[in-house]
FINU-295593 format. One record per residue (C-alpha): residue number from 1; residue in one letter; x, y, z. Coordinates in Angstrom, 1 decimal, decimal comma. Layout:
<zalums>
{pos:NUM	code:a	x:X	y:Y	z:Z} .
...
</zalums>
This chain:
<zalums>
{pos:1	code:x	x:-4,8	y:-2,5	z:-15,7} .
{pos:2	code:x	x:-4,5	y:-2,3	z:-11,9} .
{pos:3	code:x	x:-5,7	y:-6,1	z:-11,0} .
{pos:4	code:x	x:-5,0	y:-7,5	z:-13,6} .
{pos:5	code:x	x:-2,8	y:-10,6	z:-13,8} .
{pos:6	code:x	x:0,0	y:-11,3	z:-16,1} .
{pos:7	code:x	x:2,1	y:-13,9	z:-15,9} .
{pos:8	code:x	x:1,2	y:-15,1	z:-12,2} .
{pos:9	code:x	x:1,9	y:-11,2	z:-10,8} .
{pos:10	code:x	x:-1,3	y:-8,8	z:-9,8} .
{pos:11	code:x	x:-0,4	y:-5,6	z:-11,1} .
{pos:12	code:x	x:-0,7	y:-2,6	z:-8,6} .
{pos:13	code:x	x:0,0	y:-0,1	z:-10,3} .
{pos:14	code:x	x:0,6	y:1,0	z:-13,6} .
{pos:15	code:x	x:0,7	y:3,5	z:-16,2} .
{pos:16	code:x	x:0,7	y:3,7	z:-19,7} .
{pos:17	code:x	x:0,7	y:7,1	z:-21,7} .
{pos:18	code:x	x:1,1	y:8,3	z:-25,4} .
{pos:19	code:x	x:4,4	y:9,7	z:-26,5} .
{pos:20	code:x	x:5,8	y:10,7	z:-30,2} .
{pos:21	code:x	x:2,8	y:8,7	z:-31,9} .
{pos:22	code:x	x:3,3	y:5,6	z:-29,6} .
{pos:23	code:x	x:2,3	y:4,3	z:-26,4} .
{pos:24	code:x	x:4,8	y:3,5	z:-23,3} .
{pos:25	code:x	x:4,0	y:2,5	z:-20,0} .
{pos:26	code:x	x:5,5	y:1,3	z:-17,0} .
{pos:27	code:x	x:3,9	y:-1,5	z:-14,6} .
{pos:28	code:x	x:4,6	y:-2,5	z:-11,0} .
{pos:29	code:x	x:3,3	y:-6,0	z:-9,3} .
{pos:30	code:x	x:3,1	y:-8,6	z:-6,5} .
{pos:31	code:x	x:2,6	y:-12,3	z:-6,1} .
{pos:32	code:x	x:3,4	y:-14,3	z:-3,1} .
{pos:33	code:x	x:5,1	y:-11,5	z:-1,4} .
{pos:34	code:x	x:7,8	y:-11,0	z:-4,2} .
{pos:35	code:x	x:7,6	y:-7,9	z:-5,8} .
{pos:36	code:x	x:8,4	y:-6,4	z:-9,7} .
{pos:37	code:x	x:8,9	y:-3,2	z:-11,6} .
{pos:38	code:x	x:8,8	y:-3,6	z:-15,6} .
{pos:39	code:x	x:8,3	y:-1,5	z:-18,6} .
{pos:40	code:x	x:5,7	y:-2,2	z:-21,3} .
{pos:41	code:x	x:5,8	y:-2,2	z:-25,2} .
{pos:42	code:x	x:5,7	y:0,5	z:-26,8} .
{pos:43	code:x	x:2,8	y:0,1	z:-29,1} .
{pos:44	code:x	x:0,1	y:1,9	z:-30,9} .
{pos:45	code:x	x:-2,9	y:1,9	z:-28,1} .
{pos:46	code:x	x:-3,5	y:2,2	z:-24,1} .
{pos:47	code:x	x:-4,5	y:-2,0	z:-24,4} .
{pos:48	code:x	x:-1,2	y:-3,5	z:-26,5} .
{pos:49	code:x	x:1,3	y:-2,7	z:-23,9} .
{pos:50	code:x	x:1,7	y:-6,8	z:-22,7} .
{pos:51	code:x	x:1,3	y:-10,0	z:-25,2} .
{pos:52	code:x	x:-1,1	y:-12,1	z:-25,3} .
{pos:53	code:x	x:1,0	y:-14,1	z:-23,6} .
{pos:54	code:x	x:1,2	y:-11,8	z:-21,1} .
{pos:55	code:x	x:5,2	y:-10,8	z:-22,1} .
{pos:56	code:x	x:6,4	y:-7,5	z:-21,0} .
{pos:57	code:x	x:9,2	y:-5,4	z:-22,6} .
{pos:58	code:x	x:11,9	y:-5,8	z:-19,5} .
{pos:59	code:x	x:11,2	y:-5,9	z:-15,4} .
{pos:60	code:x	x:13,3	y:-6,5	z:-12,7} .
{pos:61	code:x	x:11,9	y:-8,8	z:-10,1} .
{pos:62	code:x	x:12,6	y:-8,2	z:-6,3} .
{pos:63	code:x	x:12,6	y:-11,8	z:-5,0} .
{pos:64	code:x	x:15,3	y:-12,0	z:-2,1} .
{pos:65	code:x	x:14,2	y:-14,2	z:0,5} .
{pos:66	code:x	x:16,7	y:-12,7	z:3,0} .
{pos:67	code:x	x:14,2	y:-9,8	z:3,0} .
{pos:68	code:x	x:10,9	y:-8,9	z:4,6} .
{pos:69	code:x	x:8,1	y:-7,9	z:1,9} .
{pos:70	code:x	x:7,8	y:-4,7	z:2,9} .
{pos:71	code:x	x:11,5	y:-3,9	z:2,1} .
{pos:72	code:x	x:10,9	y:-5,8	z:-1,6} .
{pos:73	code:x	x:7,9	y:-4,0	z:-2,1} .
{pos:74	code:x	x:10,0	y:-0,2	z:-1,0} .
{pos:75	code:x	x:12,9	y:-1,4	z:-3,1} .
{pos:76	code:x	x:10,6	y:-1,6	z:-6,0} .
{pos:77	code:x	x:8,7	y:1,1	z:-5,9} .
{pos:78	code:x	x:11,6	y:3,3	z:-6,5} .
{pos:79	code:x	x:12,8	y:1,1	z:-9,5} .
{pos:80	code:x	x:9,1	y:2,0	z:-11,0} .
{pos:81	code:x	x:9,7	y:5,5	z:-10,1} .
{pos:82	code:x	x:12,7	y:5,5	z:-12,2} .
{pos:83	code:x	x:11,4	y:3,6	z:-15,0} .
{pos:84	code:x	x:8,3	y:6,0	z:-15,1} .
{pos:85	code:x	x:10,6	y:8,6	z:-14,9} .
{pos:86	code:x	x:12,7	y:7,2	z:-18,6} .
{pos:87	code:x	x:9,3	y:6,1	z:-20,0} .
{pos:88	code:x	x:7,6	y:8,4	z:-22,6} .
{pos:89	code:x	x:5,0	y:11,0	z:-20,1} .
{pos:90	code:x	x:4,4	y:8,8	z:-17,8} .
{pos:91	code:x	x:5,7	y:10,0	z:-14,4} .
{pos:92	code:x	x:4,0	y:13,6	z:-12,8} .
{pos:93	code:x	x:3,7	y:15,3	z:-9,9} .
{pos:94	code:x	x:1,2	y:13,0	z:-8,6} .
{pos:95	code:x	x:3,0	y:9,5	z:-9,5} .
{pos:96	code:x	x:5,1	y:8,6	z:-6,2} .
{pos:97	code:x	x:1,8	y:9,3	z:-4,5} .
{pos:98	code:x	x:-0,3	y:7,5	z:-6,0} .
{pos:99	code:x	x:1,6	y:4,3	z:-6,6} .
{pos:100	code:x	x:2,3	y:4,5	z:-2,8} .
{pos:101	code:x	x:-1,3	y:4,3	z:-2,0} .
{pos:102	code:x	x:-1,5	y:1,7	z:-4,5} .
{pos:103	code:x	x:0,5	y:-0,5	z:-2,7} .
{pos:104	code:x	x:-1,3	y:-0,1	z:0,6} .
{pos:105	code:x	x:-4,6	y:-0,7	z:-0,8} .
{pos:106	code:x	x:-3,4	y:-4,1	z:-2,2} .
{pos:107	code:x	x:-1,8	y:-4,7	z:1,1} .
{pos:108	code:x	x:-5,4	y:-3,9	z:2,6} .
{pos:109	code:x	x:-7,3	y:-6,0	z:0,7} .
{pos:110	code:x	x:-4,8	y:-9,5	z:1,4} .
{pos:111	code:x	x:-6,8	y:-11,2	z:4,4} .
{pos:112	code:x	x:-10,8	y:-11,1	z:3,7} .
{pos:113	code:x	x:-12,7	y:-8,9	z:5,8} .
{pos:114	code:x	x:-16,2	y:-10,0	z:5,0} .
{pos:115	code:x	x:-18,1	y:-9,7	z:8,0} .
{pos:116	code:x	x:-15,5	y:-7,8	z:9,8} .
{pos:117	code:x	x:-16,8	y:-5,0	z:12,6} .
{pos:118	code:x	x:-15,9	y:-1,7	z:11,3} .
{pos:119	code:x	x:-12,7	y:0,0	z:12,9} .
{pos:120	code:x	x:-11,0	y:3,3	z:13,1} .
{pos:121	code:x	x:-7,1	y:3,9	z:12,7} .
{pos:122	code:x	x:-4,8	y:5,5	z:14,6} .
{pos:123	code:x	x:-1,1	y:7,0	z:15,1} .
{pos:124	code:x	x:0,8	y:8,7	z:18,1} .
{pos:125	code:x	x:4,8	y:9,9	z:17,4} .
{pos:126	code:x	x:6,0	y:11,0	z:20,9} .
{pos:127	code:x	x:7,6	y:13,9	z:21,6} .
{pos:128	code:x	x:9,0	y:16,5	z:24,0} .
{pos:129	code:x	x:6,5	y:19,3	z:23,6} .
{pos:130	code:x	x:3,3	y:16,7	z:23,4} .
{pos:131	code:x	x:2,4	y:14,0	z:21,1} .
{pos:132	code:x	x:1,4	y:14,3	z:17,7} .
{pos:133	code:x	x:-1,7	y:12,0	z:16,8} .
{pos:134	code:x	x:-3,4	y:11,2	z:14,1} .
{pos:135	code:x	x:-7,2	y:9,2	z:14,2} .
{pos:136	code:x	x:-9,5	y:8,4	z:11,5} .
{pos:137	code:x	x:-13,2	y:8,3	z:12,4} .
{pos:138	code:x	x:-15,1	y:4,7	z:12,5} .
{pos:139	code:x	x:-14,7	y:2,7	z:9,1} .
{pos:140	code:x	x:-15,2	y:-0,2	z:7,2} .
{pos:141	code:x	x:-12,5	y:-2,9	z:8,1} .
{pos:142	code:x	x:-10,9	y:-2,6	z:4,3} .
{pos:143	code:x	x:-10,8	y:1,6	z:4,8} .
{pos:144	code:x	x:-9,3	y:1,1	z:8,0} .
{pos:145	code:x	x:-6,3	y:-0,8	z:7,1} .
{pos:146	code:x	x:-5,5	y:1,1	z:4,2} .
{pos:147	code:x	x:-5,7	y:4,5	z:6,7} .
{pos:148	code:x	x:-3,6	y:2,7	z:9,3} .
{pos:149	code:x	x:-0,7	y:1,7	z:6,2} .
{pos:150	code:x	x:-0,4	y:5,6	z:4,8} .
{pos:151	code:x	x:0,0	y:6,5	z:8,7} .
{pos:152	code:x	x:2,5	y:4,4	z:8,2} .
{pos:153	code:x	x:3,7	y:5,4	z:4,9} .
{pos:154	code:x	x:3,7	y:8,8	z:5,9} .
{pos:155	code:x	x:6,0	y:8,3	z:9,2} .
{pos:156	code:x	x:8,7	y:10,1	z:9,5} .
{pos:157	code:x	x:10,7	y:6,9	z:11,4} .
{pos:158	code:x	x:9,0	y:4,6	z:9,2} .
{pos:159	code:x	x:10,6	y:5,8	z:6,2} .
{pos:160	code:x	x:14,3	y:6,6	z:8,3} .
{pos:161	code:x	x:13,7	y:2,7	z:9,2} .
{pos:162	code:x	x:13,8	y:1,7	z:5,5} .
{pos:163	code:x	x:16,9	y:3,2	z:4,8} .
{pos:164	code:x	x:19,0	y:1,1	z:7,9} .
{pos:165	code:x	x:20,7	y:-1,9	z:6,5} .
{pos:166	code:x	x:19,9	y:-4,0	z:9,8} .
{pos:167	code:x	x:16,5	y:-3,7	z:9,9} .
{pos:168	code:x	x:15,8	y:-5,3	z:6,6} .
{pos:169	code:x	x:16,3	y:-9,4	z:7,6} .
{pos:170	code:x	x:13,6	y:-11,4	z:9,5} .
{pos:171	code:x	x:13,9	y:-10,1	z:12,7} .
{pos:172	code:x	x:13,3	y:-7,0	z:11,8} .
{pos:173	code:x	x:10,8	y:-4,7	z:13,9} .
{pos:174	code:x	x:10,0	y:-2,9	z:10,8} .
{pos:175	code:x	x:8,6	y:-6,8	z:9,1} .
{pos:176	code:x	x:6,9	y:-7,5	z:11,9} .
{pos:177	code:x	x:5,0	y:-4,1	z:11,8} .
{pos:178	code:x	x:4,0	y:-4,6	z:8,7} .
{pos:179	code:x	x:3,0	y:-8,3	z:8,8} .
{pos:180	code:x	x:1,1	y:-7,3	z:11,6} .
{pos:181	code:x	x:-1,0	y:-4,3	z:9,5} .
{pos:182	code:x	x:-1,1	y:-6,4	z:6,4} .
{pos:183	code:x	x:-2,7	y:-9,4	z:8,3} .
{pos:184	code:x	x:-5,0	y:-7,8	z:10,4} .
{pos:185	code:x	x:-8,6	y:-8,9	z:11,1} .
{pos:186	code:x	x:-9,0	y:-7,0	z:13,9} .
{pos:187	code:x	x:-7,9	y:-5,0	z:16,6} .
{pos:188	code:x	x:-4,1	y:-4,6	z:16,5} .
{pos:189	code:x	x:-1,0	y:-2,1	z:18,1} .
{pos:190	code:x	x:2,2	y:-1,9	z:17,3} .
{pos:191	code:x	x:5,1	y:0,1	z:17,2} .
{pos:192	code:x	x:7,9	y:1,2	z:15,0} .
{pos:193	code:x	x:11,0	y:3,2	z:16,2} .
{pos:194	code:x	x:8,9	y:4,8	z:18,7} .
{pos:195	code:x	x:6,0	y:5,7	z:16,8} .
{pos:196	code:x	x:2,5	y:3,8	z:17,6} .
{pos:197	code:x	x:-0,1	y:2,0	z:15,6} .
{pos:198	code:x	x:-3,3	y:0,9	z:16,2} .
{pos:199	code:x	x:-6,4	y:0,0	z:15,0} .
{pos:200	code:x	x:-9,5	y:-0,5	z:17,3} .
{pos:201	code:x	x:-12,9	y:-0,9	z:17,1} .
{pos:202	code:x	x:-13,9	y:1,9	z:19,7} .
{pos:203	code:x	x:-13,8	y:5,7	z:17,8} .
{pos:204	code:x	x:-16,5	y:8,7	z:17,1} .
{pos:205	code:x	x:-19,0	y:8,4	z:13,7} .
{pos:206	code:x	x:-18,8	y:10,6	z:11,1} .
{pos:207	code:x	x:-22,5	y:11,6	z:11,1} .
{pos:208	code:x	x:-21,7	y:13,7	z:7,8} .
{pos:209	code:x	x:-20,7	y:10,7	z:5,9} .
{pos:210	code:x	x:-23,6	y:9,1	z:4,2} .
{pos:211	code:x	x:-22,5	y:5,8	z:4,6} .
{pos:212	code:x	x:-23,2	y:5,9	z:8,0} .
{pos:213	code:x	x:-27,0	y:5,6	z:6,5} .
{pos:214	code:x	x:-26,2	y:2,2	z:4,7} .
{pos:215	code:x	x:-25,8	y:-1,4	z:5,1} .
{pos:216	code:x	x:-21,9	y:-0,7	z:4,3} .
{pos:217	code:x	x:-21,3	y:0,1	z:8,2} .
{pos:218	code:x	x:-20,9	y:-2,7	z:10,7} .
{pos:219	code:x	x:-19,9	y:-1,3	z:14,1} .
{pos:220	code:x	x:-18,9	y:-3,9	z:17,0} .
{pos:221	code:x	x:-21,9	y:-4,0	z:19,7} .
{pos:222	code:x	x:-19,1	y:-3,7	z:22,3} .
{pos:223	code:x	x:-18,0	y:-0,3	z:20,7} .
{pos:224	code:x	x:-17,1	y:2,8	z:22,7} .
{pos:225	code:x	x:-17,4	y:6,2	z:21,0} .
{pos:226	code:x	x:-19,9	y:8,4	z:20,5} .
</zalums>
């Protein structure tokens, strides 16, 4: 169902999975920044979880102008994780995961890159005994975004700034990092707490990949790399 729209929210994640005889399934979905966490029907197939109308059995709708999306979007993915969790098999091992990486790719895909030069992402977290990096090899705009987001997602001070009170109004570092990812057309840096973000259009090819061989790839003339 991932896509799909019902009532005015694109779902970004869902799952739906048979227990006792019947189907339950949980749903999670954005639209115009405001973010929601439901649970299906329970019903007799994978397809008769929503009405026609598009009706789901209960949700709870993060809509709180007072914060940043990113903190909506945080808030409600644990509400999913719980309701997954009470509905009938559908939460594993896998779930948090993957609906976290659900999020980002929807967050990658909000500004159209048609066209866009391919880029690569990157991440630095400072410390004592040297830097810790991280740097993906040249990709397509889309791949790059999503890359630069799970650095993000996978930050240590990222995740420490979600949990302080302050930093969830508008003048938040934490909503302007994010804004800044989720908008991107192009070359961008930014910090968080400390740790850097970037993404660029310089970086090495990954002359394994295949698509290096294809019309996919679109690297700026101005590049540096090898």
């Amino acid at each position: 169902m991932t896509g799909k729209t019902v009532q005015g929210w694109t779902i970004v994640h869902s799952k739906r999975a048979k227990w006792r005889e019947e189907y339950d399934g949980v749903f999670l979905g954005e639209r115009d920044g405001m973010w929601i966490a439901g649970r299906m029907f329970l019903g007799k197939s994978m397809r008769d979880g929503f009405t026609e109308g598009g009706e789901w059995r209960g949700a709870t709708q993060f809509t709180d102008p007072a914060m940043h999306e990113a903190y909506r979007a945080h808030l409600a993915l644990q509400d999913y994780i719980r309701q997954a969790e009470d509905a009938g098999d559908c939460w594993d091992g896998m779930f948090n995961q993957q609906a976290q990486a659900a999020i980002d790719r929807h967050w990658a895909r909000q500004v159209p890159l048609t066209g866009a030069h391919d880029m690569s992402a990157g991440w630095v977290h400072p410390g004592l005994g040297g830097d810790v990096r991280g740097h993906t090899c040249m990709l397509p705009a889309v791949d790059a975004k999503y890359e630069l987001l799970a650095y993000m997602r996978r930050s240590y001070v990222v995740n420490d700034a979600f949990r302080e009170f302050v930093l969830r109004d508008d003048r938040s570092r934490l909503k302007e990092a994010y804004e800044t990812a989720i908008q991107a057309a192009g070359p961008v840096k930014f910090s968080v707490a400390g740790d850097h973000f970037s993404l660029s259009f310089d970086g090495s090819c990954n002359d394994n990949d295949s698509l290096w061989h294809t019309a996919r790839r679109n690297p700026h003339p101005n590049r540096k790399g090898d």
